[in-house]
N, C-alpha and C positions, 0 to 999 in steps of 0.2 A: 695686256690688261684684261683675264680674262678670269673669274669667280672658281675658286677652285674647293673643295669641299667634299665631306661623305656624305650619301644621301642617308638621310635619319627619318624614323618614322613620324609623322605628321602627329604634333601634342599639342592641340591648342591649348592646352593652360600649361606649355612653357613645357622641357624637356627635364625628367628627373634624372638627374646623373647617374643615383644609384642601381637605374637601371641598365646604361649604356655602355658595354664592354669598354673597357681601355684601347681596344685597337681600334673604336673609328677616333676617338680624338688623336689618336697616333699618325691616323692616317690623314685627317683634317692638314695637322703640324705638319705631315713630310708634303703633302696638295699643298700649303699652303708656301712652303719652303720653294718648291720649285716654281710656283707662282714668282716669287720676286726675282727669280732670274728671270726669267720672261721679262718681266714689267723691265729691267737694267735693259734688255737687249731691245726692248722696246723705246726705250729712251733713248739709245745712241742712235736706233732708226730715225725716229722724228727729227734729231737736230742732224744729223751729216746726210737726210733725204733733203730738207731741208736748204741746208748748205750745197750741196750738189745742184736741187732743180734751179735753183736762183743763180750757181757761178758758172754752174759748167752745162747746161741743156738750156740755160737763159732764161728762165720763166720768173720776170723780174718783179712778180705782182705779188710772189712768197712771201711773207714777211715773217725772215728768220727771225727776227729779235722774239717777237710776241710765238712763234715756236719755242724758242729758247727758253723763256719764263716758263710756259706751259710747260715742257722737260724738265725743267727746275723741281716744277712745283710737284711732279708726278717722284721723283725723285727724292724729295724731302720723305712725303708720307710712306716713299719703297722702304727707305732707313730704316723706319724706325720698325717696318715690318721684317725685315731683314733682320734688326738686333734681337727682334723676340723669336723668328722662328728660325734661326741660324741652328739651333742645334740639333734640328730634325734631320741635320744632312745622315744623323746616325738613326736609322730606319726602326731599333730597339730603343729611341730614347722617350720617356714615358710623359704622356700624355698629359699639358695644363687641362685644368677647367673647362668642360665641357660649353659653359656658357662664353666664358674669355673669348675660346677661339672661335665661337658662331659671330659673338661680337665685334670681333675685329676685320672676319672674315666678310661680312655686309658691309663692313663701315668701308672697307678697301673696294669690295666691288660698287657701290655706290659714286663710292670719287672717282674710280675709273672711269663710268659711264660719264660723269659731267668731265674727265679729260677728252674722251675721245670724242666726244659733241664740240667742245671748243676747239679741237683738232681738226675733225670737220669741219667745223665753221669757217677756220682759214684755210682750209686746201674745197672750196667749191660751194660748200652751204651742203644744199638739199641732191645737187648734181655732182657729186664729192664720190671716186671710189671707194673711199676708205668707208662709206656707212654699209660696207658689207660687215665689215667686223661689228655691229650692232647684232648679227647672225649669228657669229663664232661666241657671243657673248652668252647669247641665249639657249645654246646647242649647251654649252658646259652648266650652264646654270641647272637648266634642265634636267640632265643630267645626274647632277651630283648632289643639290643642293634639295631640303625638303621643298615637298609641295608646295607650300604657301608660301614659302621667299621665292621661289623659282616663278609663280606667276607674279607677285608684286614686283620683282625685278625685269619682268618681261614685260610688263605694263608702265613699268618707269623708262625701260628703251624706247618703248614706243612713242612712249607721250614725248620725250626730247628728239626723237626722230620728226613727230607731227607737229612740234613744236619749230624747229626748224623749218621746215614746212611752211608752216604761218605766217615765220616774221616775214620771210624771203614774198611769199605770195603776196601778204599783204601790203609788205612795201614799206614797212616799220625798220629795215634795218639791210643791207645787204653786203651779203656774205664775201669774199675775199676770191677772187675768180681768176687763178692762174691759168692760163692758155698752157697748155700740155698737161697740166694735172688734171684740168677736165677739159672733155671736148669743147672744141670749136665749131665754127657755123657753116666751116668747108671741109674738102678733104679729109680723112683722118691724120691727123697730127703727129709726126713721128714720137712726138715727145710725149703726146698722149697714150699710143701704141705701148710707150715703154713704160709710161707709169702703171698701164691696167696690166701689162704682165708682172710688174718689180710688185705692185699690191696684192694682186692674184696669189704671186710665187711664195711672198712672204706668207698672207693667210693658208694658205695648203702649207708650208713648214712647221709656221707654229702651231696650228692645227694639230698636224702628226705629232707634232713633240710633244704636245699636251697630254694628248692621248695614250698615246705609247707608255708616257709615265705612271699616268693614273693605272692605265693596265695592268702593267708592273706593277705596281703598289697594291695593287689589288688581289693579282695573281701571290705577290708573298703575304698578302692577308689570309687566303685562302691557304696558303700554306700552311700559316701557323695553325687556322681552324683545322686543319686536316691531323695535326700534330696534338691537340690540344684533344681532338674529340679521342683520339687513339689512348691518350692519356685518360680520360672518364670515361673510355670501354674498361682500360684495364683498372681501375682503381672500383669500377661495379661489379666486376667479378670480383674483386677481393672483398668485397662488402658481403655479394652473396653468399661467396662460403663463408664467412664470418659467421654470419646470420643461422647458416646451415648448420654450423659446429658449432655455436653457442647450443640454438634452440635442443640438438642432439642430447649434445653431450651435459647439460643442465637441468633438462626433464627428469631424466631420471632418476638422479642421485635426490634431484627436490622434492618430489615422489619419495622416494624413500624414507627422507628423513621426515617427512610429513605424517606419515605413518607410523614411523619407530614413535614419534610423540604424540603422536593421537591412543596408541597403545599406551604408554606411561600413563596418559590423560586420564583413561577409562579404567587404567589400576592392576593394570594384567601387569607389571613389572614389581606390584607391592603397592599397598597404601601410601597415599600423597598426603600432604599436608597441605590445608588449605592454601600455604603462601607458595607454595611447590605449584597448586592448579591454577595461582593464578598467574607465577611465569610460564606456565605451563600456554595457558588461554592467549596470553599475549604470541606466546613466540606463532603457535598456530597460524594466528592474525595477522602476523609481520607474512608465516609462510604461504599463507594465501595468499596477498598482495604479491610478492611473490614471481607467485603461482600465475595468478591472471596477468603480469607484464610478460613470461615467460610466454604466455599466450599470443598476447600481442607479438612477440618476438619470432612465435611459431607464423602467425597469419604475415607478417612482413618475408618472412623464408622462403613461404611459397609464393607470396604477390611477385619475388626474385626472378623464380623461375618461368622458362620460355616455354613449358606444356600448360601453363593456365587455361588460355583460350583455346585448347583441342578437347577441354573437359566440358565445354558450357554448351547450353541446352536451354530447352521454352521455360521460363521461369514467368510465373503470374505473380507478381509482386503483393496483386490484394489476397493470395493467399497467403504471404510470406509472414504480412502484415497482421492479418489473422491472427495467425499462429502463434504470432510474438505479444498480440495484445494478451488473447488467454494467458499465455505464460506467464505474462509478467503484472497479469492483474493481481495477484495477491500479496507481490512486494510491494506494488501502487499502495493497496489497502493498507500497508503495516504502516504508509505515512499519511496516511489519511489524503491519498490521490483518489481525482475521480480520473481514471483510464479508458480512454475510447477509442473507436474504430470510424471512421467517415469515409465512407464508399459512396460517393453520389451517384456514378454513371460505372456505365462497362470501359472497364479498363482494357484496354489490349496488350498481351504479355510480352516479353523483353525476352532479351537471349544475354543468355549469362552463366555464371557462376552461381548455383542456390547457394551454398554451404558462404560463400564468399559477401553474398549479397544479404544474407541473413545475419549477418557479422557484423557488416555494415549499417543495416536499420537497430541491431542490440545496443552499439553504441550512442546512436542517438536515443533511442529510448531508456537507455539507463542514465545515463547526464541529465535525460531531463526530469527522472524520477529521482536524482541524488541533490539536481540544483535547485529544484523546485521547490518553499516554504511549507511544510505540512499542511494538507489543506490543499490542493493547490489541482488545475483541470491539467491534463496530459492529452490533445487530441491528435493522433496517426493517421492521416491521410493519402489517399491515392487516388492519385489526377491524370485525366488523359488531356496531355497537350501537345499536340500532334505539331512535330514528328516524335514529339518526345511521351514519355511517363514519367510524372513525376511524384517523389512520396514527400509527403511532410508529417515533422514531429513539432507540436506547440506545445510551449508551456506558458502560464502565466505567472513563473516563475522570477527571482532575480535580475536577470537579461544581461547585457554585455554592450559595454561602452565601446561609442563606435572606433575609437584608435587602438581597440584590442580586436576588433572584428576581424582584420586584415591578417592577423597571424594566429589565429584558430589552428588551423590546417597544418604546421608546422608539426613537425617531432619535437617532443619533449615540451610543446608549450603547454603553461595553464592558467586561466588568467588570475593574474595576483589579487591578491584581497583589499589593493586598495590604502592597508596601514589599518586599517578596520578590525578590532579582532571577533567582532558580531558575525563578519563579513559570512558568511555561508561556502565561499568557496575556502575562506580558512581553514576548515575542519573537516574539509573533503579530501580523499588520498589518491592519488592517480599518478601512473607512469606518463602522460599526456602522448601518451602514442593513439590513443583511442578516433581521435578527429584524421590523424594524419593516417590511419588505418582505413578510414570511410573514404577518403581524397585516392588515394591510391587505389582502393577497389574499385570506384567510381571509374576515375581515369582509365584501368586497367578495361573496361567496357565499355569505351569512349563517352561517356557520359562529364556532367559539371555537380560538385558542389557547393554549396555557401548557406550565408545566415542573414535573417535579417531580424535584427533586436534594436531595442531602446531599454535601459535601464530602468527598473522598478517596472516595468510592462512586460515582461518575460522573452520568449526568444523563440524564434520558427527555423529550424534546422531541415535547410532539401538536399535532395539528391537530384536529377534529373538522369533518366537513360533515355537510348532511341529504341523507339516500340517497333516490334516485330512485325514488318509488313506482312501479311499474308494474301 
Protein backbone atom coordinates (compact mmCIF):
# COMPACT_ATOMS: atom_id res chain seq x y z
CA UNK A 1 0.00 0.00 0.00
CA UNK A 2 2.34 2.32 -0.99
CA UNK A 3 1.53 5.98 -3.42
CA UNK A 4 3.25 5.39 -6.63
CA UNK A 5 3.62 8.27 -9.15
CA UNK A 6 5.88 10.92 -11.40
CA UNK A 7 6.90 13.74 -9.69
CA UNK A 8 5.23 16.67 -11.79
CA UNK A 9 5.96 20.37 -11.53
CA UNK A 10 3.87 22.02 -8.87
CA UNK A 11 0.63 23.95 -10.85
CA UNK A 12 -1.65 25.45 -8.60
CA UNK A 13 -4.41 26.01 -10.93
CA UNK A 14 -4.40 22.35 -11.96
CA UNK A 15 -1.80 20.62 -14.45
CA UNK A 16 -2.18 21.56 -18.33
CA UNK A 17 -1.80 18.42 -20.17
CA UNK A 18 -0.77 20.14 -23.21
CA UNK A 19 2.23 20.79 -21.60
CA UNK A 20 3.27 17.36 -20.05
CA UNK A 21 5.33 14.85 -22.22
CA UNK A 22 3.54 11.65 -22.86
CA UNK A 23 6.22 9.77 -20.88
CA UNK A 24 5.32 10.80 -17.27
CA UNK A 25 1.78 9.62 -17.63
CA UNK A 26 3.48 6.54 -19.09
CA UNK A 27 5.40 6.33 -16.33
CA UNK A 28 2.54 7.16 -13.71
CA UNK A 29 0.53 3.88 -15.68
CA UNK A 30 3.70 1.45 -15.47
CA UNK A 31 4.22 3.24 -11.13
CA UNK A 32 0.95 2.67 -10.86
CA UNK A 33 0.73 -1.05 -12.60
CA UNK A 34 3.41 -2.35 -10.29
CA UNK A 35 1.75 -0.80 -7.41
CA UNK A 36 -1.22 -3.27 -7.55
CA UNK A 37 1.07 -6.21 -7.37
CA UNK A 38 2.41 -4.95 -4.28
CA UNK A 39 -1.09 -4.10 -2.81
CA UNK A 40 -2.08 -8.52 -4.10
CA UNK A 41 1.02 -9.43 -2.18
CA UNK A 42 0.10 -7.24 0.53
CA UNK A 43 -3.23 -8.76 0.86
CA UNK A 44 -2.12 -12.41 1.13
CA UNK A 45 0.34 -10.93 3.82
CA UNK A 46 -2.35 -9.61 6.02
CA UNK A 47 -4.64 -12.76 5.96
CA UNK A 48 -2.12 -15.82 6.08
CA UNK A 49 -0.01 -13.31 8.92
CA UNK A 50 -3.04 -13.23 10.29
CA UNK A 51 -3.86 -16.81 10.08
CA UNK A 52 -0.39 -18.07 11.18
CA UNK A 53 -0.03 -15.54 14.54
CA UNK A 54 -3.64 -16.85 15.76
CA UNK A 55 -3.08 -20.90 14.88
CA UNK A 56 0.32 -21.55 14.89
CA UNK A 57 2.55 -18.98 17.28
CA UNK A 58 -0.91 -18.71 19.37
CA UNK A 59 -1.50 -15.17 19.69
CA UNK A 60 -5.34 -15.80 20.19
CA UNK A 61 -6.26 -11.99 20.58
CA UNK A 62 -5.92 -11.52 16.35
CA UNK A 63 -8.92 -11.35 15.06
CA UNK A 64 -8.72 -12.85 11.60
CA UNK A 65 -12.34 -12.48 10.51
CA UNK A 66 -12.10 -8.47 10.88
CA UNK A 67 -8.50 -8.84 9.04
CA UNK A 68 -10.12 -10.77 6.45
CA UNK A 69 -12.91 -8.11 5.60
CA UNK A 70 -10.12 -5.51 5.72
CA UNK A 71 -8.22 -7.80 2.98
CA UNK A 72 -11.54 -8.04 1.15
CA UNK A 73 -12.06 -4.58 1.16
CA UNK A 74 -8.22 -3.63 0.05
CA UNK A 75 -8.81 -6.01 -2.61
CA UNK A 76 -12.09 -5.03 -4.11
CA UNK A 77 -10.64 -1.21 -4.81
CA UNK A 78 -6.93 -3.36 -6.07
CA UNK A 79 -9.45 -4.84 -8.99
CA UNK A 80 -10.68 -2.30 -10.31
CA UNK A 81 -7.18 -0.74 -10.25
CA UNK A 82 -5.78 -3.55 -11.71
CA UNK A 83 -8.40 -3.58 -14.67
CA UNK A 84 -7.52 0.05 -15.72
CA UNK A 85 -3.83 -0.20 -15.29
CA UNK A 86 -3.19 -3.86 -16.47
CA UNK A 87 -1.90 -2.83 -19.75
CA UNK A 88 0.96 -0.77 -18.60
CA UNK A 89 2.62 -4.16 -18.00
CA UNK A 90 3.87 -3.00 -21.80
CA UNK A 91 6.26 -0.16 -20.88
CA UNK A 92 5.42 1.49 -24.71
CA UNK A 93 1.68 1.46 -24.04
CA UNK A 94 0.41 5.25 -24.26
CA UNK A 95 -0.42 7.17 -21.79
CA UNK A 96 -4.50 7.89 -20.43
CA UNK A 97 -5.32 11.40 -19.25
CA UNK A 98 -2.98 13.05 -17.39
CA UNK A 99 -5.79 14.11 -14.79
CA UNK A 100 -7.56 10.37 -14.73
CA UNK A 101 -4.36 8.88 -13.51
CA UNK A 102 -3.48 11.68 -10.71
CA UNK A 103 -7.11 10.98 -9.86
CA UNK A 104 -7.11 7.59 -9.36
CA UNK A 105 -3.59 7.64 -8.15
CA UNK A 106 -4.78 9.89 -4.51
CA UNK A 107 -8.05 8.24 -4.58
CA UNK A 108 -5.86 4.59 -4.11
CA UNK A 109 -3.25 6.22 -1.83
CA UNK A 110 -5.86 7.80 0.33
CA UNK A 111 -7.81 4.24 1.08
CA UNK A 112 -4.50 2.79 1.67
CA UNK A 113 -3.62 4.99 4.46
CA UNK A 114 -7.23 4.53 6.13
CA UNK A 115 -6.46 0.32 5.45
CA UNK A 116 -3.38 0.35 7.01
CA UNK A 117 -4.74 2.45 10.18
CA UNK A 118 -7.53 -0.17 10.61
CA UNK A 119 -4.73 -2.71 10.22
CA UNK A 120 -2.98 -1.22 12.86
CA UNK A 121 -5.70 -0.76 14.92
CA UNK A 122 -5.98 -4.59 15.12
CA UNK A 123 -2.45 -5.82 15.47
CA UNK A 124 -1.68 -3.09 18.66
CA UNK A 125 -3.19 0.44 18.27
CA UNK A 126 -0.51 3.12 18.83
CA UNK A 127 2.30 0.23 19.99
CA UNK A 128 1.53 -1.76 16.53
CA UNK A 129 5.01 -2.51 14.47
CA UNK A 130 3.32 -2.15 11.51
CA UNK A 131 3.08 2.06 11.93
CA UNK A 132 6.56 1.89 10.43
CA UNK A 133 5.04 1.58 7.14
CA UNK A 134 3.25 5.07 7.70
CA UNK A 135 7.25 5.96 6.83
CA UNK A 136 7.67 3.75 3.65
CA UNK A 137 4.30 5.63 2.78
CA UNK A 138 5.73 8.97 3.00
CA UNK A 139 9.29 8.24 1.69
CA UNK A 140 7.53 7.32 -1.92
CA UNK A 141 5.02 9.83 -1.61
CA UNK A 142 7.76 12.29 -1.20
CA UNK A 143 9.47 11.12 -3.59
CA UNK A 144 7.40 10.82 -6.62
CA UNK A 145 4.35 12.65 -6.17
CA UNK A 146 4.01 16.69 -6.63
CA UNK A 147 4.71 18.99 -3.75
CA UNK A 148 1.37 19.66 -2.57
CA UNK A 149 -0.16 16.12 -2.55
CA UNK A 150 3.10 14.87 -0.99
CA UNK A 151 2.62 17.28 2.05
CA UNK A 152 -1.22 16.86 2.21
CA UNK A 153 -0.72 13.17 2.25
CA UNK A 154 1.95 13.40 4.89
CA UNK A 155 -0.31 15.42 6.98
CA UNK A 156 -3.16 13.06 6.50
CA UNK A 157 -0.51 9.95 7.92
CA UNK A 158 0.14 11.83 10.56
CA UNK A 159 -3.19 13.20 11.68
CA UNK A 160 -4.51 9.12 11.70
CA UNK A 161 -1.14 8.27 13.20
CA UNK A 162 -2.18 11.11 16.15
CA UNK A 163 -5.45 10.13 15.79
CA UNK A 164 -4.81 6.88 16.97
CA UNK A 165 -2.82 8.19 19.48
CA UNK A 166 -5.93 9.90 21.09
CA UNK A 167 -8.41 7.46 21.10
CA UNK A 168 -6.09 4.78 22.87
CA UNK A 169 -4.76 7.65 25.42
CA UNK A 170 -7.85 9.02 25.87
CA UNK A 171 -9.64 6.00 26.64
CA UNK A 172 -12.55 6.37 23.95
CA UNK A 173 -11.85 3.08 22.40
CA UNK A 174 -9.00 0.44 22.55
CA UNK A 175 -7.08 -0.99 20.19
CA UNK A 176 -6.89 -4.97 19.73
CA UNK A 177 -3.47 -6.07 21.81
CA UNK A 178 -2.06 -9.26 20.63
CA UNK A 179 0.77 -10.47 23.00
CA UNK A 180 3.66 -11.44 20.44
CA UNK A 181 2.54 -8.81 17.79
CA UNK A 182 3.40 -6.32 20.33
CA UNK A 183 5.49 -6.42 23.18
CA UNK A 184 4.73 -7.55 26.52
CA UNK A 185 5.43 -6.25 30.13
CA UNK A 186 8.30 -9.13 30.66
CA UNK A 187 10.92 -10.69 28.88
CA UNK A 188 11.12 -10.14 25.20
CA UNK A 189 8.64 -12.36 23.65
CA UNK A 190 9.81 -15.01 21.21
CA UNK A 191 6.83 -14.26 19.29
CA UNK A 192 7.39 -10.80 19.49
CA UNK A 193 11.12 -11.07 18.37
CA UNK A 194 9.58 -12.82 15.30
CA UNK A 195 7.00 -10.46 14.48
CA UNK A 196 9.48 -7.24 14.47
CA UNK A 197 11.83 -9.19 12.23
CA UNK A 198 8.92 -10.94 9.68
CA UNK A 199 7.57 -6.75 9.70
CA UNK A 200 11.09 -5.33 9.50
CA UNK A 201 12.02 -8.07 6.71
CA UNK A 202 9.00 -7.49 4.81
CA UNK A 203 9.40 -3.48 4.83
CA UNK A 204 13.25 -3.54 3.75
CA UNK A 205 11.73 -6.09 0.63
CA UNK A 206 9.15 -4.09 -0.49
CA UNK A 207 10.97 -1.13 0.05
CA UNK A 208 13.70 -2.45 -2.50
CA UNK A 209 11.08 -3.69 -4.91
CA UNK A 210 9.53 -0.51 -5.08
CA UNK A 211 12.39 1.21 -5.67
CA UNK A 212 14.33 -0.89 -7.94
CA UNK A 213 11.30 -0.40 -10.25
CA UNK A 214 10.77 2.94 -10.21
CA UNK A 215 14.55 3.24 -11.01
CA UNK A 216 14.20 1.00 -13.81
CA UNK A 217 11.37 2.94 -15.11
CA UNK A 218 13.12 5.85 -14.84
CA UNK A 219 16.49 4.69 -16.08
CA UNK A 220 14.32 3.65 -19.48
CA UNK A 221 12.77 7.06 -19.40
CA UNK A 222 15.82 8.54 -19.57
CA UNK A 223 16.71 6.31 -22.25
CA UNK A 224 14.23 7.15 -24.44
CA UNK A 225 15.02 11.15 -23.64
CA UNK A 226 18.65 10.33 -24.57
CA UNK A 227 17.19 8.89 -27.95
CA UNK A 228 14.65 11.38 -28.52
CA UNK A 229 17.09 14.42 -28.01
CA UNK A 230 19.55 12.65 -30.52
CA UNK A 231 16.59 12.57 -32.76
CA UNK A 232 16.12 16.88 -32.40
CA UNK A 233 19.97 17.18 -32.71
CA UNK A 234 19.75 15.68 -35.95
CA UNK A 235 16.49 16.93 -37.44
CA UNK A 236 18.29 20.88 -36.22
CA UNK A 237 20.93 20.29 -38.28
CA UNK A 238 18.78 19.40 -41.15
CA UNK A 239 16.66 22.69 -40.56
CA UNK A 240 20.00 24.64 -40.60
CA UNK A 241 21.17 23.60 -43.68
CA UNK A 242 17.80 24.03 -45.13
CA UNK A 243 17.74 27.55 -43.87
CA UNK A 244 21.48 27.88 -45.13
CA UNK A 245 20.58 26.65 -48.86
CA UNK A 246 17.34 28.34 -49.09
CA UNK A 247 18.60 31.73 -47.86
CA UNK A 248 21.97 31.07 -50.51
CA UNK A 249 20.55 29.76 -53.21
CA UNK A 250 17.19 32.36 -53.33
CA UNK A 251 19.02 35.58 -52.86
CA UNK A 252 20.31 35.74 -55.74
CA UNK A 253 18.35 34.68 -58.48
CA UNK A 254 15.45 37.11 -56.40
CA UNK A 255 18.05 39.92 -56.97
CA UNK A 256 18.21 39.43 -60.15
CA UNK A 257 15.00 39.22 -61.37
CA UNK A 258 14.13 42.25 -59.14
CA UNK A 259 16.35 44.09 -61.25
CA UNK A 260 15.64 42.66 -64.80
CA UNK A 261 12.02 44.27 -63.80
CA UNK A 262 12.97 47.42 -62.26
CA UNK A 263 14.79 47.82 -65.78
CA UNK A 264 11.75 47.08 -67.93
CA UNK A 265 9.97 49.46 -65.28
CA UNK A 266 12.13 52.44 -65.98
CA UNK A 267 11.89 51.53 -69.95
CA UNK A 268 15.38 50.69 -70.85
CA UNK A 269 13.77 47.38 -72.56
CA UNK A 270 11.26 49.75 -74.80
CA UNK A 271 8.22 51.75 -73.93
CA UNK A 272 5.55 50.21 -71.45
CA UNK A 273 2.24 50.67 -71.57
CA UNK A 274 0.60 52.00 -68.87
CA UNK A 275 -1.33 48.45 -67.99
CA UNK A 276 2.33 46.71 -68.59
CA UNK A 277 3.63 49.55 -65.43
CA UNK A 278 1.25 48.66 -63.54
CA UNK A 279 1.89 44.64 -63.66
CA UNK A 280 4.98 45.94 -63.71
CA UNK A 281 4.48 47.92 -60.12
CA UNK A 282 2.62 45.03 -58.65
CA UNK A 283 5.02 42.28 -59.36
CA UNK A 284 7.92 44.54 -57.82
CA UNK A 285 5.63 44.67 -54.68
CA UNK A 286 4.99 40.97 -54.47
CA UNK A 287 9.21 41.06 -55.09
CA UNK A 288 9.89 42.84 -52.20
CA UNK A 289 7.70 41.22 -49.82
CA UNK A 290 9.62 38.65 -51.02
CA UNK A 291 12.61 40.17 -50.51
CA UNK A 292 12.19 41.03 -46.77
CA UNK A 293 10.93 37.19 -45.86
CA UNK A 294 14.05 36.11 -47.66
CA UNK A 295 15.56 38.42 -45.11
CA UNK A 296 13.94 37.15 -42.24
CA UNK A 297 15.04 33.70 -43.56
CA UNK A 298 18.71 35.14 -43.91
CA UNK A 299 18.77 36.38 -39.96
CA UNK A 300 17.10 32.72 -38.83
CA UNK A 301 20.43 31.00 -41.05
CA UNK A 302 22.62 32.72 -38.83
CA UNK A 303 20.63 32.74 -35.41
CA UNK A 304 21.46 28.50 -36.66
CA UNK A 305 24.78 28.87 -36.48
CA UNK A 306 27.26 28.04 -33.37
CA UNK A 307 29.81 31.18 -34.12
CA UNK A 308 27.07 33.75 -33.21
CA UNK A 309 28.29 34.32 -29.69
CA UNK A 310 32.32 34.46 -30.60
CA UNK A 311 31.10 37.73 -32.73
CA UNK A 312 29.32 39.88 -29.69
CA UNK A 313 30.68 42.83 -28.05
CA UNK A 314 29.73 46.08 -25.68
CA UNK A 315 26.67 47.08 -27.42
CA UNK A 316 24.76 50.45 -25.85
CA UNK A 317 21.37 49.72 -26.62
CA UNK A 318 20.31 53.58 -26.13
CA UNK A 319 22.52 54.16 -29.02
CA UNK A 320 20.93 51.43 -30.97
CA UNK A 321 17.79 52.94 -30.26
CA UNK A 322 18.87 56.28 -31.25
CA UNK A 323 19.70 55.38 -34.45
CA UNK A 324 16.52 53.44 -35.32
CA UNK A 325 14.33 56.43 -33.90
CA UNK A 326 16.16 58.95 -36.65
CA UNK A 327 15.75 56.31 -39.29
CA UNK A 328 12.76 55.57 -39.03
CA UNK A 329 11.27 59.11 -38.14
CA UNK A 330 10.18 59.96 -41.58
CA UNK A 331 8.27 56.76 -42.36
CA UNK A 332 6.59 57.52 -38.76
CA UNK A 333 5.63 61.05 -40.52
CA UNK A 334 4.24 59.48 -43.90
CA UNK A 335 1.33 58.17 -41.33
CA UNK A 336 1.06 60.83 -39.38
CA UNK A 337 3.15 59.11 -36.28
CA UNK A 338 4.53 61.09 -33.50
CA UNK A 339 8.11 58.95 -33.05
CA UNK A 340 10.13 59.27 -29.78
CA UNK A 341 12.97 58.42 -28.02
CA UNK A 342 12.79 58.03 -23.76
CA UNK A 343 16.02 57.86 -22.16
CA UNK A 344 15.42 58.71 -18.60
CA UNK A 345 18.68 57.58 -16.62
CA UNK A 346 22.14 56.08 -17.66
CA UNK A 347 21.71 52.87 -19.13
CA UNK A 348 24.55 50.43 -18.81
CA UNK A 349 25.36 48.52 -22.13
CA UNK A 350 24.72 44.75 -22.87
CA UNK A 351 26.97 42.44 -24.65
CA UNK A 352 25.70 41.06 -27.74
CA UNK A 353 25.10 40.94 -31.24
CA UNK A 354 24.75 44.99 -32.77
CA UNK A 355 23.68 43.96 -36.31
CA UNK A 356 21.38 41.15 -34.45
CA UNK A 357 20.07 43.33 -31.81
CA UNK A 358 19.31 46.13 -34.07
CA UNK A 359 17.15 43.48 -36.10
CA UNK A 360 15.52 42.78 -33.25
CA UNK A 361 14.32 46.44 -31.94
CA UNK A 362 13.41 47.23 -36.34
CA UNK A 363 10.90 44.70 -36.00
CA UNK A 364 9.20 46.02 -33.10
CA UNK A 365 9.36 49.31 -34.32
CA UNK A 366 7.99 48.72 -37.75
CA UNK A 367 4.81 46.69 -36.38
CA UNK A 368 4.14 49.37 -34.45
CA UNK A 369 4.45 52.03 -37.11
CA UNK A 370 2.37 49.53 -39.66
CA UNK A 371 -0.36 48.52 -36.56
CA UNK A 372 -0.74 51.86 -35.35
CA UNK A 373 -3.98 54.12 -36.71
CA UNK A 374 -2.62 57.25 -38.59
CA UNK A 375 -2.19 59.72 -36.13
CA UNK A 376 -1.01 57.61 -33.61
CA UNK A 377 2.19 58.29 -30.53
CA UNK A 378 5.24 55.45 -31.29
CA UNK A 379 7.50 55.89 -27.76
CA UNK A 380 11.18 53.71 -27.80
CA UNK A 381 12.45 53.22 -24.45
CA UNK A 382 15.46 52.24 -22.55
CA UNK A 383 15.50 51.09 -18.97
CA UNK A 384 17.92 50.04 -16.65
CA UNK A 385 16.54 47.21 -14.45
CA UNK A 386 19.23 45.79 -12.72
CA UNK A 387 20.54 43.00 -13.42
CA UNK A 388 18.81 43.57 -16.59
CA UNK A 389 18.31 46.30 -19.60
CA UNK A 390 15.41 46.71 -20.77
CA UNK A 391 14.02 48.45 -24.28
CA UNK A 392 10.35 49.11 -24.78
CA UNK A 393 8.27 50.00 -28.01
CA UNK A 394 4.48 51.61 -27.32
CA UNK A 395 1.99 52.28 -29.34
CA UNK A 396 -1.45 53.50 -28.85
CA UNK A 397 -2.27 51.64 -31.43
CA UNK A 398 -4.99 48.60 -32.11
CA UNK A 399 -3.47 46.28 -29.30
CA UNK A 400 -3.93 42.58 -29.07
CA UNK A 401 -6.45 40.30 -27.45
CA UNK A 402 -5.19 38.64 -24.69
CA UNK A 403 -5.73 34.82 -26.10
CA UNK A 404 -3.66 35.86 -29.16
CA UNK A 405 -0.90 37.39 -26.70
CA UNK A 406 0.52 33.85 -25.89
CA UNK A 407 1.37 32.91 -29.49
CA UNK A 408 2.90 36.20 -30.80
CA UNK A 409 6.42 34.65 -30.82
CA UNK A 410 5.61 31.73 -32.74
CA UNK A 411 6.93 31.33 -36.67
CA UNK A 412 4.60 32.05 -39.14
CA UNK A 413 1.87 33.69 -36.71
CA UNK A 414 -0.27 36.77 -37.29
CA UNK A 415 -2.97 37.74 -35.41
CA UNK A 416 -6.09 37.40 -37.55
CA UNK A 417 -8.52 40.22 -38.09
CA UNK A 418 -11.15 38.97 -36.19
CA UNK A 419 -13.80 38.36 -39.38
CA UNK A 420 -13.44 42.35 -39.50
CA UNK A 421 -12.71 43.56 -42.79
CA UNK A 422 -11.88 47.26 -41.20
CA UNK A 423 -9.80 45.17 -38.98
CA UNK A 424 -6.06 47.01 -39.65
CA UNK A 425 -4.36 43.83 -39.41
CA UNK A 426 -6.42 42.91 -42.60
CA UNK A 427 -4.57 44.95 -45.00
CA UNK A 428 -1.23 44.36 -43.52
CA UNK A 429 1.43 41.84 -45.24
CA UNK A 430 3.85 39.82 -43.36
CA UNK A 431 5.76 36.59 -43.35
CA UNK A 432 4.97 36.49 -39.40
CA UNK A 433 8.57 35.42 -38.92
CA UNK A 434 9.32 39.00 -37.69
CA UNK A 435 8.23 38.41 -33.61
CA UNK A 436 9.66 34.98 -33.70
CA UNK A 437 13.07 36.64 -35.12
CA UNK A 438 13.25 39.08 -31.90
CA UNK A 439 12.44 35.65 -29.48
CA UNK A 440 15.18 34.04 -30.77
CA UNK A 441 17.76 36.88 -30.87
CA UNK A 442 16.61 37.65 -27.51
CA UNK A 443 16.99 34.11 -26.33
CA UNK A 444 20.29 33.71 -28.31
CA UNK A 445 21.63 36.48 -25.56
CA UNK A 446 19.97 34.93 -22.64
CA UNK A 447 17.65 37.61 -22.27
CA UNK A 448 13.20 37.30 -22.27
CA UNK A 449 10.64 38.83 -24.53
CA UNK A 450 6.82 39.50 -24.28
CA UNK A 451 3.81 42.06 -24.59
CA UNK A 452 1.72 43.58 -22.65
CA UNK A 453 -1.62 44.95 -24.64
CA UNK A 454 -5.41 45.55 -24.19
CA UNK A 455 -7.34 45.94 -27.15
CA UNK A 456 -8.39 49.53 -28.45
CA UNK A 457 -5.37 50.85 -26.02
CA UNK A 458 -2.55 49.78 -28.08
CA UNK A 459 0.51 47.43 -27.13
CA UNK A 460 4.08 47.71 -25.35
CA UNK A 461 6.43 45.27 -26.99
CA UNK A 462 9.93 44.53 -24.46
CA UNK A 463 13.03 42.91 -24.72
CA UNK A 464 14.93 42.49 -21.59
CA UNK A 465 18.86 41.57 -21.69
CA UNK A 466 21.46 41.14 -18.74
CA UNK A 467 23.62 44.48 -18.59
CA UNK A 468 27.14 44.25 -18.61
CA UNK A 469 28.64 44.23 -15.35
CA UNK A 470 31.69 46.31 -15.21
Amino acid sequence: MWPLSHRLPDNPGGYDESTVPPDHGQLIGRSFYIYTRVRTAVVLAIVSAAVFGRYVLGMDAIDVERLTILAAFITLYNVVAWFFFRRYRDPDAPAESLSVLLFLTYAAVVLDFVALTVAIWFVGGARSPFTSFYILHMLVSCTLLPRRAAIALTTLAYGLLAGLVAVEWTGLATPTLPVGAVAGDGPLDARYAFTILVVNGSLFAMSAFLLLEITRSLQNLEQRMRLANGELVRLSQQRKDFLNIAAHNLTAPLGAVTMLLDNMRGGLAGETTEKQRDWLDRSLKRLADLSEFMKGIQTLASLETDIIQTQFSRVDLSAVAGRLVDEYEDVAAERGHELVLEVLESVPPVVGHDRLLQEALVNYLTNAIKYTPNGGRIAVRVLSKPPMVRVEVSDNGIGIAPEEQGRLFQEFFRVPGGGDKRDKRNKIKGSGLGLSIVRRVVLAHGGRTGVESEPGKGSTFFMELPALVE
